[in-house]
N, C-alpha and C positions, 0 to 999 in steps of 0.2 A: 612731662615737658620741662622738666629741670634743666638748669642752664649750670649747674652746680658741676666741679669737678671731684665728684668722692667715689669716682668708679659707677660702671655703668653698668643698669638695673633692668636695662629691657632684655628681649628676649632674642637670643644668635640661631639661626639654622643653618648647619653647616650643610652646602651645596654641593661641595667637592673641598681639593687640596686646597684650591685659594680664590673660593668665594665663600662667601659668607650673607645669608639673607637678616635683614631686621622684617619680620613678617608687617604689612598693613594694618594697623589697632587707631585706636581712637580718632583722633580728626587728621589723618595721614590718609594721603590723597593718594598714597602710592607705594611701596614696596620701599627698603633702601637695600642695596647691595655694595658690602665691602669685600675689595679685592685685598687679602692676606693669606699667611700661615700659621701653623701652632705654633712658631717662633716667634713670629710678630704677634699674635694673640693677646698675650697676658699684658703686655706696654699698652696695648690698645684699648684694653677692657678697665687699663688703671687707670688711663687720660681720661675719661671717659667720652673720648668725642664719637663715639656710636649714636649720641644723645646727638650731639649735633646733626646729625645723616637723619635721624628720626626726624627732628625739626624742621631741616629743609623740607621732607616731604609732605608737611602740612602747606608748602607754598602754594597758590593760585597759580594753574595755569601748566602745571609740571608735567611733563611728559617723559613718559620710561620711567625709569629709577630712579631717586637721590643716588649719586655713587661717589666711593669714596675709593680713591687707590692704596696700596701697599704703603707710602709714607706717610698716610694719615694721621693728624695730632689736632689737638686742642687750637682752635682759631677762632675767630673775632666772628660770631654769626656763624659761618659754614664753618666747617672744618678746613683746617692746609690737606691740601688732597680729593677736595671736595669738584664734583662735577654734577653741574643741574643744568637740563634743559625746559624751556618752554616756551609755549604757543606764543607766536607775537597777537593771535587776538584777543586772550583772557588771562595773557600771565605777565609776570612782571621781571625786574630786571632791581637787582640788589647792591648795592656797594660791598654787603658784607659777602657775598659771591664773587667778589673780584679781590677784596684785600685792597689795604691800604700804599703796598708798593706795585701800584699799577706795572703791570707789563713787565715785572723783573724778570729777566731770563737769562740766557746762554749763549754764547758765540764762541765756535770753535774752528779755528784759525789753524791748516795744514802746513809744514817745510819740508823743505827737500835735506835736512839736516838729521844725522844718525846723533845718538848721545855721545860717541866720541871726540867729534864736533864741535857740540855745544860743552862738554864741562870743562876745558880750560876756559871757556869764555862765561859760563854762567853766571861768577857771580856780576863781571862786570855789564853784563847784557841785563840781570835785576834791576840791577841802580839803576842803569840807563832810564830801562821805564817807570822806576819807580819816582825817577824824575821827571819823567814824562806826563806822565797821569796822575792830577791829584787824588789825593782818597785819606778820608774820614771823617769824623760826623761834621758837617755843614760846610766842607771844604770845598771851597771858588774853584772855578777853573778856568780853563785858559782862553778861552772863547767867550768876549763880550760883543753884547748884544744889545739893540735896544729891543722897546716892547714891538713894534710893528715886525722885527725880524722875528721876532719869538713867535709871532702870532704864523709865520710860515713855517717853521719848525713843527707845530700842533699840528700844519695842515700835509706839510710836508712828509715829515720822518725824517727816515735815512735816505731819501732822497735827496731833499736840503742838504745834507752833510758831504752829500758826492759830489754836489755842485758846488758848493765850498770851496772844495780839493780836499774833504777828506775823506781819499777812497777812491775804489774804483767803480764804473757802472755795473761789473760782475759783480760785484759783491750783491745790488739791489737783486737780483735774481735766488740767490743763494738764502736769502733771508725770508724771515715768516710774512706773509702779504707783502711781499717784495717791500717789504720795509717801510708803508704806512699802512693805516686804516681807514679807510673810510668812513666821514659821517664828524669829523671832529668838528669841534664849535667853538675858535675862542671866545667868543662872546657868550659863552655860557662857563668860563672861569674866572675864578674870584680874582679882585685886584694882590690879595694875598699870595693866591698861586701863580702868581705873575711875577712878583716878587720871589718868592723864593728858588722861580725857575732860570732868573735873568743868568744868575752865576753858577750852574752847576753841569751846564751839558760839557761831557767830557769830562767827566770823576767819577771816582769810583765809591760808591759807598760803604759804611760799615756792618758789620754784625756778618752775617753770612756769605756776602759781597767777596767776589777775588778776583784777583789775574794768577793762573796758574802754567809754568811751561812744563807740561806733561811729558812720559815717553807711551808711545803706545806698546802696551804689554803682553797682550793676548788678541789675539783674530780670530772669531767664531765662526764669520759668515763671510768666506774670502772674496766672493763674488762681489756681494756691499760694498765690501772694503775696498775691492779694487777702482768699482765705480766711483768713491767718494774718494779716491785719493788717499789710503792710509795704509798704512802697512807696519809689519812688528819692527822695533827699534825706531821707529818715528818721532823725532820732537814734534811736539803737538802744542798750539796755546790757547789758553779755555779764557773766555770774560763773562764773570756773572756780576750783572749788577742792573739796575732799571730806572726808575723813574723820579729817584730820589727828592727831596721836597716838595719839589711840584705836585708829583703823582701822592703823593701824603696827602696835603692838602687838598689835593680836588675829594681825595675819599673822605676824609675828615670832611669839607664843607655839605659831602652829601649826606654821609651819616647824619650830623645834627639837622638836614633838612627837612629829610625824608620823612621823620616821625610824625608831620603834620600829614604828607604823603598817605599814612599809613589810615590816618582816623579820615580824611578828606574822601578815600576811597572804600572805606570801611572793611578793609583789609585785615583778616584776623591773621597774626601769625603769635607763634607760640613764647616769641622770645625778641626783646624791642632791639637785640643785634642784629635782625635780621632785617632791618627796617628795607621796604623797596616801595615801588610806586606802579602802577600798569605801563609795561614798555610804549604802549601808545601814547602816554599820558604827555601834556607839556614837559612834564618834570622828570618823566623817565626819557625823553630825548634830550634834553638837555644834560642829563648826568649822564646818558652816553656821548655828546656829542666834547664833554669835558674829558671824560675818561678816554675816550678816545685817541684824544688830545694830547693826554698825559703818555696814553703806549705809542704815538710816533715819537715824543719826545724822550722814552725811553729808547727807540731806536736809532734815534740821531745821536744819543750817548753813546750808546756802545759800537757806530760807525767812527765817532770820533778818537773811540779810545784803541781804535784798532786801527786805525789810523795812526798813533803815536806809538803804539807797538811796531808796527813796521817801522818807522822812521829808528826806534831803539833800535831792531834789529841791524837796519843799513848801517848804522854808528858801531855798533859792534863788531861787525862782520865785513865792512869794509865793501859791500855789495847792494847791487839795488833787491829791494825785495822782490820784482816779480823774478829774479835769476835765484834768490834765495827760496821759491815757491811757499809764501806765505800769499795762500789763497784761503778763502773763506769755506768751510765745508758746509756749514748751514748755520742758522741763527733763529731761536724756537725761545715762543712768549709762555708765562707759565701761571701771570695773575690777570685772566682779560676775561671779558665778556665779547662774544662776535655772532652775527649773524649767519648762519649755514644751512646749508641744507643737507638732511638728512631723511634716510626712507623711515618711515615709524608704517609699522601694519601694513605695510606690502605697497605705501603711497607715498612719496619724496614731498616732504613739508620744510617751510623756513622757521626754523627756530631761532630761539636767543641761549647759545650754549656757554653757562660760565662754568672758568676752568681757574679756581683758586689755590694754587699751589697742584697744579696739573700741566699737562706739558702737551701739545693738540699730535697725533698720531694718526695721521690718513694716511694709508695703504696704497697698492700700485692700485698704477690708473686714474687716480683722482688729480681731475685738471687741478686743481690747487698746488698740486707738490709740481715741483719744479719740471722741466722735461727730461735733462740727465738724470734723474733722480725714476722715474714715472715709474719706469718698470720694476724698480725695487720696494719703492713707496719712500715715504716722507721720514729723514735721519730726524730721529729724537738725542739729540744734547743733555746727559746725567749727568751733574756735576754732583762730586764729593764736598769732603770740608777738610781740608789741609794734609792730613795723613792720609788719606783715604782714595778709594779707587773710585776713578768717574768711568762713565760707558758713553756709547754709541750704539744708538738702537736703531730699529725702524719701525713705522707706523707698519699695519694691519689690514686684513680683510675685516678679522674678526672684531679689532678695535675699532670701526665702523659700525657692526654690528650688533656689538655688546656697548661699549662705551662711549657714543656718539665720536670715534675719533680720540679716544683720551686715553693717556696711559701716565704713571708717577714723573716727580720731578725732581725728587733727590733723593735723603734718605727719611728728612723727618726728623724734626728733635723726640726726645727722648726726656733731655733736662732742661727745667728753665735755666736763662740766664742766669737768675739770683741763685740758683742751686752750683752752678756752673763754678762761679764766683766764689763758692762755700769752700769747694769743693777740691780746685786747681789752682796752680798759680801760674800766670804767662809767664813769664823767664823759664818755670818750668816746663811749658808747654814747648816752646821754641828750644831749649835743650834736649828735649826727647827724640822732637823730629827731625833735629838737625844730627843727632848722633844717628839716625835712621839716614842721614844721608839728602833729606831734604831743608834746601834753605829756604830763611822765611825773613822777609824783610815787613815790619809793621808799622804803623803809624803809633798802635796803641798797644802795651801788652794784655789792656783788660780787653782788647776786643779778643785778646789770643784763647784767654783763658774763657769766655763765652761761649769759643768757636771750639774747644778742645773737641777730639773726632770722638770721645767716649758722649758727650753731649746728645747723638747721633744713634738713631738704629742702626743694624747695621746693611749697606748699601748693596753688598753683597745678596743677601735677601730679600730685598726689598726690590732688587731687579729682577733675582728671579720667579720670584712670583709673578709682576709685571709678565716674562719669558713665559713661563708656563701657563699663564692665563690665558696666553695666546694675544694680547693684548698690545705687545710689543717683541719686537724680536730683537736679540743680542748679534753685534755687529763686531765691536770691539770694548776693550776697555784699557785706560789709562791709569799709570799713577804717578802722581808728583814728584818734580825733582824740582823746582821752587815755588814759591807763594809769596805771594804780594797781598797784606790785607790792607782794609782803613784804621 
């Protein structure tokens, strides 16, 4: 039960090409299963977060597997990558299963613009939004609020933001739970995360955070592709970013709460990061009904900032966006906890499914994915990190089956920050990629050098495993022609 990173000491059975079992031992309530390769292997077994999959699986209440995906790394409590479900009668509900940037995720924005198009105007369409959209660490933005309006954003989402004007009402369709969640509670967030949520809807954050205008590269699955609108030579624009301060702070207040949580309910876990409380508890509805809170307010972010993307575009381009067809193709959460039902043993149960650096992948047919969408199933959004290739997937039969719905959400680091930093230098960073043809507009060079794409497994692999797990299917993929960080 070491929580220690010196490489990982238990025991792997390999399953097939890319599954991986950690067998049931001592106070493990269940089985862990990582989805990887013998490419990804040896990065995996240095991190040592195997140890983490082990430790969730001592939680109360888990059902199926601890499981971890293809970009699995070293995280706070669970693993990034990490997916655990269970019973809402005897199991609990973790912060360190959600992570600390509640609801960070991805929106991937369609045009009717070939790259010809767009590169005499590129770089002036960057600056546009780089004017647009604030981005880097603790940066305002352009939307003030007071608390009572805030307190409708938690309940709201990206709902709030289309009644605004910013947006359209297609887009709430296109997006993960049509762009809130149910269940939020302002009154179960701190006067602090109130505070620091007043000034930031509508920024973008640092560190992994981007606005990227892609071209689409490759088509795997032309049928997918045609339904969602994409096709090879496509400018494409990707926004990852989430819940920034706020969402920090509601998991921060739950963390240091929780630990009383833990001895209150006499809750043994192996490791005090994984502190939770019983989802029935006072205290476990109140840290969902904040967390909650935090992933609408990360979707009224990234409604807003898509919203000032189109306006860059019309400035550039001299047209309105719906003629320029910057339409929404889907928008997918990647650090939440939700209620769902799933069949476990041949019987459809309600669980509490957290997906920590996991991205949710329902398959055709499942009323949840959109209706244009049904028959294909639910587009999962992979973003890259600056040089690197992002995809378009789709949810699964099998990712129902095996993974409650879950498949990867990026690539996964590789290097810490501090190694990153040792390591690279930003000027140098944005000179490599820019002599590769992609421009990169930043706030910071140290956020360049953090984010360099060697930092990074590689994405490439890390999808296809995902692919061949059966787990998620390849649709398309993307690669940059600019970047926007904080």
């Amino acid at each position: 039960m070491s929580n220690t990173k010196q490489g990982y000491q238990g025991k792997l059975e390999r399953m097939d090409a890319n599954r991986w079992r950690i067998p049931r031992r001592g106070g493990m309530l269940t089985d862990g299963i990582i989805f990887t390769s013998d490419k990804l292997l040896p990065t995996l077994l240095k991190d040592n977060a195997p140890q983490q999959v082990e430790n969730v699986a001592y939680l109360p209440g888990i059902v199926g597997s601890a499981m971890a995906m293809p970009d699995i790394h070293w995280g706070y409590g669970f693993p990034i990558g990490g997916v655990a479900a269970f019973n809402l009668s005897d199991g609990i509900i973790s912060p360190g299963g959600v992570g600390y940037d509640i609801n960070c995720g991805v929106r991937l924005m369609r045009t009717d613009l070939d790259v010809p198009e767009l590169k005499p105007r590129l770089r002036n369409l960057m600056q546009a939004i780089y004017n647009a959209v604030p981005a880097g660490v603790g940066k305002k933005g352009r939307i003030r609020i007071s608390r009572s309006e805030l307190q409708k954003v938690l309940i709201d989402g990206a709902r709030w933001a289309v009644n605004k004007g910013y947006g359209w009402n297609e887009d709430l369709s296109h997006t993960e739970e049509e762009g809130f969640l149910e269940g939020a509670n302002p009154s179960a967030v701190s006067d602090r995360a109130f505070e620091r949520g007043l000034a930031q809807i509508g920024t973008l954050g640092a560190g992994n955070h981007f606005l990227e205008i892609q071209v689409v590269d490759e088509i795997y699955h032309e049928k997918a592709a045609e339904i969602m609108g994409l096709r090879k030579g496509q400018v494409v624009v990707m926004i990852h970013t989430g819940s920034r301060g706020f969402g920090y702070q509601v998991c921060d207040d739950a963390v240091k709460g929780l630990g009383k949580a833990v001895q209150k309910y006499h809750l043994s876990i192996p490791d005090r990061q994984l502190a939770c409380t019983p989802i029935s508890s006072p205290e476990g509805k109140a840290y969902f009904g904040a967390m909650a809170g935090a992933a609408n307010y990360a979707w009224a972010n990234r409604q807003a900032i898509m919203h000032w993307i189109r306006e860059a575009f019309e400035q550039t381009f001299g047209m309105g966006a719906a003629k320029l067809g910057l339409h929404l193709v889907y928008d997918v959460a990647h650090n939440i906890a939700k209620f769902e039902e799933h069949e476990v043993d041949g019987k459809t149960r309600k669980l509490c499914v957290h997906r920590k650096g996991a991205t949710r992948a329902f398959g055709p047919g499942h009323p949840d994915v959109p209706s244009d969408y049904r028959d294909i199933g639910q587009p999962v959004i992979i973003p890259g990190d600056m040089g690197t290739a992002s995809y378009v997937l789709l949810g699964t039969s099998k990712a129902m089956s095996e993974s409650f719905g879950s498949t990867c959400h990026g690539a996964g680091r590789v290097w810490s920050r501090t190694k990153a930093l040792k390591t690279v230098r930003g000027h140098e960073v944005k000179s490599r990629l820019e002599r590769e043809g992609i421009l990169i507009l930043s706030a910071s060079t140290k956020t360049l050098a953090e984010e360099t794409p060697e930092a990074y497994k590689d994405i490439d692999e890390v999808v296809e495993v995902a692919h061949n797990a059966g787990i998620s299917e390849k649709v398309a993929r993307m690669r940059p022609l600019g970047v926007i960080k904080g």
